[in-house]
mmCIF file of the C-alpha atoms, coordinates in Angstrom:
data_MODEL
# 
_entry.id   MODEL 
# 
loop_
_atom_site.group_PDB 
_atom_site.id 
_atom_site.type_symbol 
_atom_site.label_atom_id 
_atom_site.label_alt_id 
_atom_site.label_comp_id 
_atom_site.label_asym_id 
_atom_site.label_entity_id 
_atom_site.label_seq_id 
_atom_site.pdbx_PDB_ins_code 
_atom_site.Cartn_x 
_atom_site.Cartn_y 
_atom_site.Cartn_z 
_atom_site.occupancy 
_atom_site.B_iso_or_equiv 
_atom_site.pdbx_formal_charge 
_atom_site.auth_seq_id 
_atom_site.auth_comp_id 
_atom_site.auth_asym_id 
_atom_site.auth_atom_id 
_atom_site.pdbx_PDB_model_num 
ATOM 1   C CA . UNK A 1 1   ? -60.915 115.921 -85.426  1.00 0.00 ? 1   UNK A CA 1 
ATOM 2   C CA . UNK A 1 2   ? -57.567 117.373 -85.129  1.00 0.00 ? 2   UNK A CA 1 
ATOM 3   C CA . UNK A 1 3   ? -56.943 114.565 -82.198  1.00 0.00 ? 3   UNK A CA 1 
ATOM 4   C CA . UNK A 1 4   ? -58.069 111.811 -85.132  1.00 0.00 ? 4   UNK A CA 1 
ATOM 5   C CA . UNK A 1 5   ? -55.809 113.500 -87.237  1.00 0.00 ? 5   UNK A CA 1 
ATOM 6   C CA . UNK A 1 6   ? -52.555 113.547 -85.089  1.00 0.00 ? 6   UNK A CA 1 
ATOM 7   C CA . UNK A 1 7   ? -53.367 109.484 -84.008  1.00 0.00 ? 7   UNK A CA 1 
ATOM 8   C CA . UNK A 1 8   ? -53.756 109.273 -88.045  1.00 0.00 ? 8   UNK A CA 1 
ATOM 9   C CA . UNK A 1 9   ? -50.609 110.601 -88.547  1.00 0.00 ? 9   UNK A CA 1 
ATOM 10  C CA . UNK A 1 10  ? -48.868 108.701 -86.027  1.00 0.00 ? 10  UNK A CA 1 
ATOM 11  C CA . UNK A 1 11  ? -49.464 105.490 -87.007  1.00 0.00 ? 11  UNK A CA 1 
ATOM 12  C CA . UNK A 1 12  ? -48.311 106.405 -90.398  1.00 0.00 ? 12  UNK A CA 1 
ATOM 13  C CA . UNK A 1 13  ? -45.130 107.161 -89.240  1.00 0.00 ? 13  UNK A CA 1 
ATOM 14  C CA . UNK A 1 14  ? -45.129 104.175 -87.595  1.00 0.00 ? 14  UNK A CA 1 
ATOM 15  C CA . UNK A 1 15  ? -46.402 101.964 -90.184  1.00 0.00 ? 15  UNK A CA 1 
ATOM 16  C CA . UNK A 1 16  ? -44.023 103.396 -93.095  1.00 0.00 ? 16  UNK A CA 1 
ATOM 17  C CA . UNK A 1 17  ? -40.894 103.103 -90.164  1.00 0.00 ? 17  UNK A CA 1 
ATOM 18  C CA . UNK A 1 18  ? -42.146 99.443  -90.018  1.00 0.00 ? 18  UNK A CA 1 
ATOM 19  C CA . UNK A 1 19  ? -41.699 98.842  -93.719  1.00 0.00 ? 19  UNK A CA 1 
ATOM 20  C CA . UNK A 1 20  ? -38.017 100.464 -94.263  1.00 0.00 ? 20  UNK A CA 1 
ATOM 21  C CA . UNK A 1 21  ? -37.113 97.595  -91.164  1.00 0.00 ? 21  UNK A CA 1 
ATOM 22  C CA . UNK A 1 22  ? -38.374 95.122  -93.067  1.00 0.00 ? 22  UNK A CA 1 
ATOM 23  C CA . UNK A 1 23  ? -36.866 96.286  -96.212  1.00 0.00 ? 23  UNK A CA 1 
ATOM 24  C CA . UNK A 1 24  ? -33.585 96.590  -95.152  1.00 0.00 ? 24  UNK A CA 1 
ATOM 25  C CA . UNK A 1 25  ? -33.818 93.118  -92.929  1.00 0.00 ? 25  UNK A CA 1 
ATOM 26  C CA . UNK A 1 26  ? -34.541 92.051  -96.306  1.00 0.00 ? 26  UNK A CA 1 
ATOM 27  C CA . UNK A 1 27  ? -31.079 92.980  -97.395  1.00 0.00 ? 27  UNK A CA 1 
ATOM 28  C CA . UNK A 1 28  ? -28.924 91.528  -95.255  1.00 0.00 ? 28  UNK A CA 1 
ATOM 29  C CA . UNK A 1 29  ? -27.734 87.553  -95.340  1.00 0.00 ? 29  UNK A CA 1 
ATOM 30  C CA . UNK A 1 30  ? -29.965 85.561  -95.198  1.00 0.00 ? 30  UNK A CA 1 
ATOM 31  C CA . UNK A 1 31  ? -28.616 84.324  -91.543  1.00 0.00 ? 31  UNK A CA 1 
ATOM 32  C CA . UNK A 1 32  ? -29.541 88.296  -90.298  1.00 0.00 ? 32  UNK A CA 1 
ATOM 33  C CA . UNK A 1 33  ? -32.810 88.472  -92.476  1.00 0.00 ? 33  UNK A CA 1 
ATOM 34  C CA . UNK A 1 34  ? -33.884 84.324  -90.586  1.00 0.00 ? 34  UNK A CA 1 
ATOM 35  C CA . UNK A 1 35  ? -33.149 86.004  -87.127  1.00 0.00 ? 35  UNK A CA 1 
ATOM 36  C CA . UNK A 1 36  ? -35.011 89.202  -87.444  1.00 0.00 ? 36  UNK A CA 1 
ATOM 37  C CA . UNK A 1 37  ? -37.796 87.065  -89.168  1.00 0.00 ? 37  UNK A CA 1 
ATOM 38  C CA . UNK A 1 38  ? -38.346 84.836  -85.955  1.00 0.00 ? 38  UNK A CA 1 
ATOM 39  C CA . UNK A 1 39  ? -39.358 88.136  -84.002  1.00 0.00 ? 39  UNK A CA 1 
ATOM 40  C CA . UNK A 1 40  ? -42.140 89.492  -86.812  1.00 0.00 ? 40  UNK A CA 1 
ATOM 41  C CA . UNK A 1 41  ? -45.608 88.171  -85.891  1.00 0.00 ? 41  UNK A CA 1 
ATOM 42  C CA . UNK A 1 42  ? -47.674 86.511  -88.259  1.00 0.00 ? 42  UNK A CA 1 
ATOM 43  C CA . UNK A 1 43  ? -50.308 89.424  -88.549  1.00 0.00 ? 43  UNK A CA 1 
ATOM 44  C CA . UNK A 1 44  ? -47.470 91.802  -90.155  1.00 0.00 ? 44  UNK A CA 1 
ATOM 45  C CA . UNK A 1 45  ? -47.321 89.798  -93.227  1.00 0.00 ? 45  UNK A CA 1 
ATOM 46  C CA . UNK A 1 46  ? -51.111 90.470  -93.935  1.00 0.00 ? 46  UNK A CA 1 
ATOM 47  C CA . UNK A 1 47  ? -50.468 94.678  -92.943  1.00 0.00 ? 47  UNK A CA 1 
ATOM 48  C CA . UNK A 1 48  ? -47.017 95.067  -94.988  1.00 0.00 ? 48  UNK A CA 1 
ATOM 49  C CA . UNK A 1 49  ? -46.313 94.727  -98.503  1.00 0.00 ? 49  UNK A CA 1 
ATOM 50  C CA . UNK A 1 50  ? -44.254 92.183  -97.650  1.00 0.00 ? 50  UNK A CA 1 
ATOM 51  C CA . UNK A 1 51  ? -44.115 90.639  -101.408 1.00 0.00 ? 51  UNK A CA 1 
ATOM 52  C CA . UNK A 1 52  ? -43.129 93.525  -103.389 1.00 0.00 ? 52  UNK A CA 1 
ATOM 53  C CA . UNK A 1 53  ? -40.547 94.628  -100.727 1.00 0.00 ? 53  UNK A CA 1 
ATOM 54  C CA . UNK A 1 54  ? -39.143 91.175  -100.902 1.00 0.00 ? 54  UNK A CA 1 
ATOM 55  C CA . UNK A 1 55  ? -39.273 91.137  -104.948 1.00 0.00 ? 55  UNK A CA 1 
ATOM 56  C CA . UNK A 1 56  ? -37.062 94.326  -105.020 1.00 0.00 ? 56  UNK A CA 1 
ATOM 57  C CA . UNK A 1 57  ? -34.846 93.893  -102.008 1.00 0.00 ? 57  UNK A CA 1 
ATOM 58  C CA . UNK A 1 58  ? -33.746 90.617  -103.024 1.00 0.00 ? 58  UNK A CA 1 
ATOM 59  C CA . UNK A 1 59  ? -33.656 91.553  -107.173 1.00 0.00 ? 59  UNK A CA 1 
ATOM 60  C CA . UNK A 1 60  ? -30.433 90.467  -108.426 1.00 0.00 ? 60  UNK A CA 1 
ATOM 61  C CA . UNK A 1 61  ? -29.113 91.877  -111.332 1.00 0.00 ? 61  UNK A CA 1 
ATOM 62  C CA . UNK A 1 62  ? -28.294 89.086  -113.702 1.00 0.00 ? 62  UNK A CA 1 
ATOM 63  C CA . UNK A 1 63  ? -30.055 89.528  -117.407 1.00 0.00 ? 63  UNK A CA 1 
ATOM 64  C CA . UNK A 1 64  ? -30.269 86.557  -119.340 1.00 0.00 ? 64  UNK A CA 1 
ATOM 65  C CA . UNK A 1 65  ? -27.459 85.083  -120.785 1.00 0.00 ? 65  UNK A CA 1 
ATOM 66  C CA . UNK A 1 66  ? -25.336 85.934  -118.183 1.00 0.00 ? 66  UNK A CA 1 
ATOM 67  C CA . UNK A 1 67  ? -22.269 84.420  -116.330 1.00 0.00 ? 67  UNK A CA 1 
ATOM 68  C CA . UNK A 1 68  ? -23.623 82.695  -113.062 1.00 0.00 ? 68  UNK A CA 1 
ATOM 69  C CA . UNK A 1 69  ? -21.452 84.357  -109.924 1.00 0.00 ? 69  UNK A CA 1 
ATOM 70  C CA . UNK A 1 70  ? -19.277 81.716  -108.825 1.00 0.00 ? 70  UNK A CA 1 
ATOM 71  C CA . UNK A 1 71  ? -19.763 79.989  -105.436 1.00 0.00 ? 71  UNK A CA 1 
ATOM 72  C CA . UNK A 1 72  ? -19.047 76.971  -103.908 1.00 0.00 ? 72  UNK A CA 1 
ATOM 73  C CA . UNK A 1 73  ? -21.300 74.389  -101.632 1.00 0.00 ? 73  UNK A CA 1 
ATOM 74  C CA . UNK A 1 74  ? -20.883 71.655  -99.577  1.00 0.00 ? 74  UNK A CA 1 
ATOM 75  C CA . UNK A 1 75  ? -22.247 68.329  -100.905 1.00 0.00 ? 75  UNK A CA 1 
ATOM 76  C CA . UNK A 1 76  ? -24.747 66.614  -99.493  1.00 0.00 ? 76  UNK A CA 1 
ATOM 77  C CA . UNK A 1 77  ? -22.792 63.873  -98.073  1.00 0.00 ? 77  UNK A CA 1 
ATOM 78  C CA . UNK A 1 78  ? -20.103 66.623  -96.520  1.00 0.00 ? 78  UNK A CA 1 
ATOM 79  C CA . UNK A 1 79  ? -17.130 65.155  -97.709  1.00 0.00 ? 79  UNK A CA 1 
ATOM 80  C CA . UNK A 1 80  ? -16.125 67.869  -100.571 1.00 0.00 ? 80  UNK A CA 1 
ATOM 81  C CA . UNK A 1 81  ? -16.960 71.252  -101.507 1.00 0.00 ? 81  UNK A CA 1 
ATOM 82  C CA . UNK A 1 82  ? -18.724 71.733  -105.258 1.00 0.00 ? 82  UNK A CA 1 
ATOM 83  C CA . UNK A 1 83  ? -17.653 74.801  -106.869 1.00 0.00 ? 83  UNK A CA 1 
ATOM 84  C CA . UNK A 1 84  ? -19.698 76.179  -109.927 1.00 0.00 ? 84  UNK A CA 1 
ATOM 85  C CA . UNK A 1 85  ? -16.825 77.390  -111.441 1.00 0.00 ? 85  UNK A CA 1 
ATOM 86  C CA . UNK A 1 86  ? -14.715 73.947  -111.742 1.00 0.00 ? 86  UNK A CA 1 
ATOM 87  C CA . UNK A 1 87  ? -17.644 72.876  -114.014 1.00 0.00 ? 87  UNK A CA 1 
ATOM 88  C CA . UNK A 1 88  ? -18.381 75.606  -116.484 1.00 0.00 ? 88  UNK A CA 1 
ATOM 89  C CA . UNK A 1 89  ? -17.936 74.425  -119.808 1.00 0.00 ? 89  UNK A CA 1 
ATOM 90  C CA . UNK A 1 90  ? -17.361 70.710  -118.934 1.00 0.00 ? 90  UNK A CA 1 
ATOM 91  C CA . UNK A 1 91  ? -21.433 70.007  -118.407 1.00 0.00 ? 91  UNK A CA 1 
ATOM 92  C CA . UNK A 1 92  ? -24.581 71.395  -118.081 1.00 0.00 ? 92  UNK A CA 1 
ATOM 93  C CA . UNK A 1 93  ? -25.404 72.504  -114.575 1.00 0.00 ? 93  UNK A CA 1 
ATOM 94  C CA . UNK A 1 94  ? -29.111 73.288  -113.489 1.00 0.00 ? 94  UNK A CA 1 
ATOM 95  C CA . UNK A 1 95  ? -29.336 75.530  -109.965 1.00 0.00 ? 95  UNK A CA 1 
ATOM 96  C CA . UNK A 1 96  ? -32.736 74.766  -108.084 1.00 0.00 ? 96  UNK A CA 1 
ATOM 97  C CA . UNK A 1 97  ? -33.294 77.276  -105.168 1.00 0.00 ? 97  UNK A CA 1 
ATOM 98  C CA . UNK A 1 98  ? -36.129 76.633  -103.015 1.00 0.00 ? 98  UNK A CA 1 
ATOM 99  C CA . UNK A 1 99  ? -37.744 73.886  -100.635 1.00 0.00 ? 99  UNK A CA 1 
ATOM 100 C CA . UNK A 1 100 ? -38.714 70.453  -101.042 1.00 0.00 ? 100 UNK A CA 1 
ATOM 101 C CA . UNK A 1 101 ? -41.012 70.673  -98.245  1.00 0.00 ? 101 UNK A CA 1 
# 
């Protein structure tokens, strides 16, 4: 029992050490969060709470109505560089952030 116990207890620690690395990969660019992605095996996204860690780590803190941070992307051709702030107030602009795949 108190064998059980100690294993128990172990693989808590382990397990809860597990989820503060993924939390705080979770906070870091995304170029740092892809990398230490590539070495997490598949199974850990069925054992950690890998969608409400995401959710909060990655929470921005925008309410509606607010100013969009600025920032400025390459088109898709790579000739210029599209800044959001050289069109506010000239036209509508719509941000889309995901995959098309």
């Amino acid at each position: 029992m108190r064998r059980l116990l100690k294993i128990t207890g172990i693989l808590a620690v382990v397990y809860i050490l597990l989820v503060i690395g993924l939390y705080s990969a979770m906070r870091q660019p995304p170029e740092v969060f892809g990398w230490a992605m590539r070495h997490v095996p598949k199974v850990a996204f069925f054992l950690l709470p890998f969608e409400p860690l995401w959710l909060h780590a990655r929470a921005g803190h925008l309410k509606l109505g607010d100013i969009a941070p600025d920032f400025s992307l390459h088109t898709v051709d790579k000739k210029s560089v599209a800044q959001l702030s050289s069109l506010r107030g000239e036209k509508p602009v719509v941000l889309v952030f995901g995959s098309y795949t």
